[in-house]
BADRENFI-647262 format. One record per residue (C-alpha): residue number from 1; residue in one letter; x, y negated, z negated. Coordinates in nm, 4 decimals, padded with zeros to 6 digits. Layout:
<sites>
{site NUM, a, {X, Y, Z}} ...
</sites>
This chain:
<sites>
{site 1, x, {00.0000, 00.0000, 00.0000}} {site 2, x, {00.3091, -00.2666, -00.0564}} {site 3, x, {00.4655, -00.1633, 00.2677}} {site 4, x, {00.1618, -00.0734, 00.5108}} {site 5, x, {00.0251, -00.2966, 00.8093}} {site 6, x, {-00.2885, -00.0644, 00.7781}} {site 7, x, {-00.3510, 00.2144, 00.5314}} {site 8, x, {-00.7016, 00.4512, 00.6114}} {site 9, x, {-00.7904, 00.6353, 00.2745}} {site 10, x, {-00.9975, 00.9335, 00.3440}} {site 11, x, {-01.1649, 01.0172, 00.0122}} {site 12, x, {-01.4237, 01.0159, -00.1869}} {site 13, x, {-01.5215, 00.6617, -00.3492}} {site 14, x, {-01.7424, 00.5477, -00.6233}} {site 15, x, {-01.9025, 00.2155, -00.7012}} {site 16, x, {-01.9708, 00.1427, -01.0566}} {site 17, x, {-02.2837, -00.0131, -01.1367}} {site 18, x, {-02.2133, -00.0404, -01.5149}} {site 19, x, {-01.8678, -00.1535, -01.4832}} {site 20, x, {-01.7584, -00.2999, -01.1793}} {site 21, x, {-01.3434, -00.2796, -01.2434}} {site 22, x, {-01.4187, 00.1260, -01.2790}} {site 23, x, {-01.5258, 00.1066, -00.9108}} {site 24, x, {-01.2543, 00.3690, -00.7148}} {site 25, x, {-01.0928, 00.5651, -00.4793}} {site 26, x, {-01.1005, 00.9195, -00.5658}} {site 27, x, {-00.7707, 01.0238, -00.4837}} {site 28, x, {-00.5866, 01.4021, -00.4575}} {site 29, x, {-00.5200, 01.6148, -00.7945}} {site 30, x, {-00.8083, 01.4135, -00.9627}} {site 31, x, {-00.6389, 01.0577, -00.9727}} {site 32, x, {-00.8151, 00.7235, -00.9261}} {site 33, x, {-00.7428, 00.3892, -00.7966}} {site 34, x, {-00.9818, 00.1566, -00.9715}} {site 35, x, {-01.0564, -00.2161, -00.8985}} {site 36, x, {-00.8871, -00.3107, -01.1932}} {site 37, x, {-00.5726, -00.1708, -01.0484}} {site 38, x, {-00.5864, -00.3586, -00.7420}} {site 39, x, {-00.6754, -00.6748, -00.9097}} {site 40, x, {-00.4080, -00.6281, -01.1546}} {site 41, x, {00.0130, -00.5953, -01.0366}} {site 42, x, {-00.0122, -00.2195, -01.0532}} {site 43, x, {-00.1391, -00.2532, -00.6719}} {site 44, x, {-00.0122, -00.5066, -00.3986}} {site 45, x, {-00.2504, -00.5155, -00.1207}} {site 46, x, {-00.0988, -00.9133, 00.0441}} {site 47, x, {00.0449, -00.6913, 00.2957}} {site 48, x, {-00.2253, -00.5490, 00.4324}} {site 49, x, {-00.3925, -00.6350, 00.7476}} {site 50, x, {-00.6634, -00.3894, 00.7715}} {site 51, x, {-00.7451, -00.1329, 00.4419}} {site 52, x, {-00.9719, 00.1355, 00.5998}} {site 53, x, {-01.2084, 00.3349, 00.3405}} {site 54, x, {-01.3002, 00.6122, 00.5075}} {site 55, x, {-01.5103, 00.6892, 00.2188}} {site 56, x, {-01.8529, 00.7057, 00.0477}} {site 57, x, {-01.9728, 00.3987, -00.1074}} {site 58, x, {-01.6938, 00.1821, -00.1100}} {site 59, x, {-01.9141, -00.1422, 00.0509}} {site 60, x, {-02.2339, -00.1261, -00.1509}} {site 61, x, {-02.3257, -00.4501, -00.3337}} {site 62, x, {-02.3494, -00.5721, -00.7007}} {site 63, x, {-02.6358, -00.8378, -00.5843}} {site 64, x, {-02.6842, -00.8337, -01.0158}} {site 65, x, {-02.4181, -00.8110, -01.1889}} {site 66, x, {-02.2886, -01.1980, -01.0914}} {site 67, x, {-02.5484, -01.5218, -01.0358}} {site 68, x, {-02.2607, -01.7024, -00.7819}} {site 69, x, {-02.1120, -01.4337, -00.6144}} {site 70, x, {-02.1457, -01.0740, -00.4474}} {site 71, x, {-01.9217, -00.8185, -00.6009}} {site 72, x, {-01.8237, -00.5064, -00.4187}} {site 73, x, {-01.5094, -00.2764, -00.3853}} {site 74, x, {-01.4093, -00.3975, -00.0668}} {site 75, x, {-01.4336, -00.7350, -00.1679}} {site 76, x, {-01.2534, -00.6864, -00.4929}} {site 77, x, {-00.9559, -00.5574, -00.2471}} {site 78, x, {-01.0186, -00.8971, -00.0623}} {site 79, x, {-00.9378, -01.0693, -00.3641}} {site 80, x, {-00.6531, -00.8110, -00.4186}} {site 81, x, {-00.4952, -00.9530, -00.1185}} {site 82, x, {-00.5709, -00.7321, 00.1822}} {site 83, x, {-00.7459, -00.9338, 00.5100}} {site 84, x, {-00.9763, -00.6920, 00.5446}} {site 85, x, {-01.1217, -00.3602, 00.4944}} {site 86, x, {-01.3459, -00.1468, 00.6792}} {site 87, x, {-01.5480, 00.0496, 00.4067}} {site 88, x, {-01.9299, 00.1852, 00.3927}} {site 89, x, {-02.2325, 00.1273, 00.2506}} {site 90, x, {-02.3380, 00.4919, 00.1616}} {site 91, x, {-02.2602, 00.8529, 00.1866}} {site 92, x, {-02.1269, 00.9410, 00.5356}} {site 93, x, {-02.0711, 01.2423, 00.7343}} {site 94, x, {-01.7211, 01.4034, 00.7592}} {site 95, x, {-01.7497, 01.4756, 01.1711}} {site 96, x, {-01.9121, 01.1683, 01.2366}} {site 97, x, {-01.6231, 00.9762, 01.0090}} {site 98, x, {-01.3448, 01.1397, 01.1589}} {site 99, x, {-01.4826, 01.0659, 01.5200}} {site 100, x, {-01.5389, 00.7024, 01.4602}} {site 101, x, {-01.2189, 00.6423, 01.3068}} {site 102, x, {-01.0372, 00.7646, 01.5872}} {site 103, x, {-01.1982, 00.6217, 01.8202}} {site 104, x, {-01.1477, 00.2569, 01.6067}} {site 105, x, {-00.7881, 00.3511, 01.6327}} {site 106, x, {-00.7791, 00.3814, 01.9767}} {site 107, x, {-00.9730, 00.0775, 02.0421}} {site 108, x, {-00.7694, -00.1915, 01.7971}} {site 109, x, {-00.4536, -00.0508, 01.7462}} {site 110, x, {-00.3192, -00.1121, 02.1015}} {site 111, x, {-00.4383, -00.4868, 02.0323}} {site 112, x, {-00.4517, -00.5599, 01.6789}} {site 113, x, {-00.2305, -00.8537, 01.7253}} {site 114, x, {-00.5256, -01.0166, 01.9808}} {site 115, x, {-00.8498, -00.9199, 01.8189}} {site 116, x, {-01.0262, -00.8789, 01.5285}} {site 117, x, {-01.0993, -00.5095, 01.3885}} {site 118, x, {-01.4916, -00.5861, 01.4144}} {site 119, x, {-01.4734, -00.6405, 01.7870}} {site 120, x, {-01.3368, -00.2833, 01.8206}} {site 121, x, {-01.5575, -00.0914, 01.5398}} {site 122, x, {-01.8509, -00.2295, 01.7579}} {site 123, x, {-01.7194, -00.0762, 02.0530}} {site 124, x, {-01.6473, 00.2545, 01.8284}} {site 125, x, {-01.9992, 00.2616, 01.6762}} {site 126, x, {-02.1424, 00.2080, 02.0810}} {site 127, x, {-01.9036, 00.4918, 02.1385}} {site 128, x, {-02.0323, 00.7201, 01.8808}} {site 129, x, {-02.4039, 00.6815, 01.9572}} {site 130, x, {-02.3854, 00.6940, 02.2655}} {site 131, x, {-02.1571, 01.0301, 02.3200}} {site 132, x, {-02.3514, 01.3436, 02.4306}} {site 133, x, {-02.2421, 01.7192, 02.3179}} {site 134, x, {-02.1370, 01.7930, 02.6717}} {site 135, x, {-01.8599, 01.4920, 02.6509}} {site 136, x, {-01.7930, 01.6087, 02.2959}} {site 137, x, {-01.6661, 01.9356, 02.4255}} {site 138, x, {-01.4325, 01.7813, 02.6554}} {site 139, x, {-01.3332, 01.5594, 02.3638}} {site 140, x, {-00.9948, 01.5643, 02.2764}} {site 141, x, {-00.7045, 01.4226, 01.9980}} {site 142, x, {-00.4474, 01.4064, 02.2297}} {site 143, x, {-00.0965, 01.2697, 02.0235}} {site 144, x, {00.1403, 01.2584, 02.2799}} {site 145, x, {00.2599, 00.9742, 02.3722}} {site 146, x, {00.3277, 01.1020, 02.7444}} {site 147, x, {-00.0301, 01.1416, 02.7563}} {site 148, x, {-00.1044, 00.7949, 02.7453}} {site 149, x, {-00.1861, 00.7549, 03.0885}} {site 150, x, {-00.4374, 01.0699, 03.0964}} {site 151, x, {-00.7420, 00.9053, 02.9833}} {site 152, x, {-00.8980, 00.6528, 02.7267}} {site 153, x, {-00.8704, 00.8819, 02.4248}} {site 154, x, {-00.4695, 00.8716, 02.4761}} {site 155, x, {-00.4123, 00.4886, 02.4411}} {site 156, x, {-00.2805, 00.4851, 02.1299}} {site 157, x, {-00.0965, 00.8208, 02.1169}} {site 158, x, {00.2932, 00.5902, 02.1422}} {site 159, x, {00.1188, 00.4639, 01.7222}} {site 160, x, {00.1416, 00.7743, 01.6205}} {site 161, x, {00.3891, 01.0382, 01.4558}} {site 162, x, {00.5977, 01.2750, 01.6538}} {site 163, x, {00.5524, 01.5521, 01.4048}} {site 164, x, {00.1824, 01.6216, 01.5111}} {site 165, x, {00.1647, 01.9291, 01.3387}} {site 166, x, {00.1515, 01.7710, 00.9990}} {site 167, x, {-00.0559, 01.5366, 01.0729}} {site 168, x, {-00.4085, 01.5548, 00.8515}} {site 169, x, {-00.7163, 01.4583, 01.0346}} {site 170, x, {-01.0102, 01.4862, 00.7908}} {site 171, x, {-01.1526, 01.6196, 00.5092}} {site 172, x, {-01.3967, 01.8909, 00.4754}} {site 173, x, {-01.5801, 01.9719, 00.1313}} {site 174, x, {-01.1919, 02.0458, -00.0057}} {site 175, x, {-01.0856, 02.1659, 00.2989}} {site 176, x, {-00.8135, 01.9794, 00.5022}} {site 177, x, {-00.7594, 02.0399, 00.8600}} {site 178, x, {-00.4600, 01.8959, 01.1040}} {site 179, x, {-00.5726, 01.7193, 01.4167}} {site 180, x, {-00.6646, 02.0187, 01.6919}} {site 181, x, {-00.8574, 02.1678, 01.3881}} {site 182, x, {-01.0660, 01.9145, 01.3764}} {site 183, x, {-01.1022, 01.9070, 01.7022}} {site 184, x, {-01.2130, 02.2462, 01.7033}} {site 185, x, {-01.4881, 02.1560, 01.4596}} {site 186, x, {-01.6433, 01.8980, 01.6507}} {site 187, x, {-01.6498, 02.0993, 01.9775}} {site 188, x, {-01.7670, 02.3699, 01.7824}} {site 189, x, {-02.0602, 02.1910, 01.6582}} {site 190, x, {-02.1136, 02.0210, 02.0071}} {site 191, x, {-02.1560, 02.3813, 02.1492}} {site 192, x, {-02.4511, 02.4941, 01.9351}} {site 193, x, {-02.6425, 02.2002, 02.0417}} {site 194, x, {-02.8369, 02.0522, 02.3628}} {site 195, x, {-02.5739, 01.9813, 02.6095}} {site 196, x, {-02.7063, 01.6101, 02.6655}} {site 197, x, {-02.8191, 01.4960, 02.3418}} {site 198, x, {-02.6270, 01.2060, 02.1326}} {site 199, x, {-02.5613, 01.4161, 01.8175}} {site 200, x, {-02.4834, 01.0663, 01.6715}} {site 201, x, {-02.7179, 00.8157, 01.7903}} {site 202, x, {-02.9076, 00.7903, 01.4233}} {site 203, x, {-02.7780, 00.4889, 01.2408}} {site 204, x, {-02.6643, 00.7016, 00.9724}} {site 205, x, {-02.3427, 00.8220, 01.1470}} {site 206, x, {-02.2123, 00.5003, 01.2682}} {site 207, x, {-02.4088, 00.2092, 01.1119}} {site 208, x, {-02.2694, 00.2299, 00.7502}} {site 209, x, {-01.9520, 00.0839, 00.8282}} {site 210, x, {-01.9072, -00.2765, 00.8380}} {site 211, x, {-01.5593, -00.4941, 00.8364}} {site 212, x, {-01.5601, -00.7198, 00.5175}} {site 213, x, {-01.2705, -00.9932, 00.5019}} {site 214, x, {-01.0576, -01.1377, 00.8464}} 
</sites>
């Protein structure tokens, strides 16, 4: 988090009604990241251009607990110091997640120094509802970065590691799968499905993120 130009936490988050600095990130082996550590000089977040919460809950609104302001987790990292963070505003689903974070990546990343991260989630969230199962099946995480000039989905493939085969993708109710795992996942759930339906079209896939902060 000191060093980062963007950091994407997937976890599990938790907004706290009762106590507002005990709103976290849910992190591995049971350890937390509360507000009060980011507001406090455990946690340095100035360098942060983009903190993405790839997690449950982590942009719902106190609209109570303060008259002359709206408290939140992502805008408790505002204060923290980050410029922005891309968070939700309830539960989401871990396909659906993974999907539209990649595709975010794809669309900012090349241009991040040009554009605002909301411009490009819009185009992700289009992306996502849009998407039938038959172009989900043809859907692929391709991290080469000689592949770059094979398609859309390859842009950003020169951002990312060489060591692909350590790279984690998503979660999955504990489980933790590398990037053609995933990728297996979401074709395999394409295939049991009506070849030109938009598995993602409800607003509950894509519409619960939201950029907060830039």
């Amino acid at each position: 988090l000191r060093t980062g130009l963007v950091v994407n936490a997937s976890c599990h988050g938790l907004f706290d009604t009762q106590n507002f600095l005990r709103s976290r990130l849910i992190l591995a082996h049971e350890e937390e990241l509360t507000l009060a550590d980011m507001l406090s000089d455990q946690v340095d977040l100035r360098g942060l251009r983009l903190f993405i919460l790839s997690a449950c809950q982590t942009a719902i609104l106190d609209l109570q607990g303060a008259r002359d302001e709206v408290r939140s987790l992502a805008a408790g990292m505002l204060q923290a110091g980050a410029a922005a963070i891309l968070a939700s505003l309830w539960s989401v689903d871990d396909c659906a997640t993974y999907l539209l974070m990649v595709r975010f990546a794809l669309e900012w990343f090349p241009q991040m120094h040009t554009e605002p991260p909301a411009t490009a989630l819009a185009r992700a969230q289009r992306w996502l509802r849009t998407i039938t199962n038959q172009e989900l099946l043809l859907w692929q995480v391709n991290i080469s970065s000689s592949a770059s000039t094979k398609g859309p989905e390859t842009v950003a493939g020169e951002y990312l590691p060489t060591n692909a085969d350590h790279l984690v993708a998503v979660r999955g109710r504990a489980n933790r799968f590398d990037t053609f795992q995933a990728q297996e996942v979401v074709q395999s759930h394409a295939a049991e499905l009506a070849p030109d339906d938009c598995p993602y079209a409800d607003p509950y896939y894509w519409a619960g993120f939201q950029i907060t902060g830039w």
